[in-house]
Every structure is written in structure tokens, then in C-alpha cells.
C-alpha positions in Angstrom: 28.9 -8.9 10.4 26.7 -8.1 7.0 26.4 -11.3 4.9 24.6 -10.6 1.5 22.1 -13.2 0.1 24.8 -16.2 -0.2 26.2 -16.2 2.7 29.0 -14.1 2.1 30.8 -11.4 4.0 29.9 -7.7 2.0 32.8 -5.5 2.0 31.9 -2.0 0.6 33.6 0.9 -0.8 33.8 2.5 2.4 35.6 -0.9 4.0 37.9 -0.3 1.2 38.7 3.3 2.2 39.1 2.9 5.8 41.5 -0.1 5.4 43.3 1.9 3.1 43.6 5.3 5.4 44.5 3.0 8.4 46.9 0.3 6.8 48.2 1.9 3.9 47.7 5.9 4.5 50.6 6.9 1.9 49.6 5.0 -1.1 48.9 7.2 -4.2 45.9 7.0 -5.6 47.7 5.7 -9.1 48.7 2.8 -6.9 45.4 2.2 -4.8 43.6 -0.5 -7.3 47.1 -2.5 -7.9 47.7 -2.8 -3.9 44.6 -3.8 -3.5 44.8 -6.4 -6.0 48.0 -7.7 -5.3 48.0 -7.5 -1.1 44.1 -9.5 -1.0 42.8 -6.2 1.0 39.3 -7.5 0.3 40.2 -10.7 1.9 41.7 -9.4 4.6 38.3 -7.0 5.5 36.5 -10.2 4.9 39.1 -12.1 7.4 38.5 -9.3 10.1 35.3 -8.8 10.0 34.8 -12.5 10.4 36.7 -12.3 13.4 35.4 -9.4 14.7 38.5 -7.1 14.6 36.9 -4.5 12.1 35.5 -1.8 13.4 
């Protein structure tokens, strides 16, 4: 698990796309920022990585 300097969980760009090509594959890019917004994908990486379930 990469914590940064605080403590916290680092989710990069990448984390971002591979979520995206696994768990949402046929969302536009148009769409991409708003979906991540509104369904907490951040939070979710954060929540899996935490537990170990991200690879």
C-alpha cells in the first residue's frame, strides 16, 4: 500500500485508469470526470487498496 507523507493512501492517474477499464470499460471519455466524481472512484481505490483487493 503507498501512503504519501500524511498518512494517506496515494491513488494515481494510472489507479484511475485501471479502475475505469475494469469497472466501468464503456464510459465516454465526456463522462469519465463526472462518474468519477459522483460514484467516489477515488474512494473506492483508496477502500481496496486498504484492504488489499487492488491489484
Amino acid at each position: 500500500m503507498n501512503e504519501d507523507l500524511f498518512g494517506e493512501i496515494s491513488v494515481t492517474y494510472e489507479d484511475i485508469d485501471k479502475w475505469m477499464n475494469i469497472n466501468a470499460p464503456r464510459i465516454r471519455e465526456n463522462y469519465k470526470e463526472s462518474y468519477i466524481k459522483n460514484w467516489n472512484v477515488i474512494e473506492k481505490i483508496k477502500k481496496a487498496k486498504k484492504d488489499g483487493t487492488f491489484q
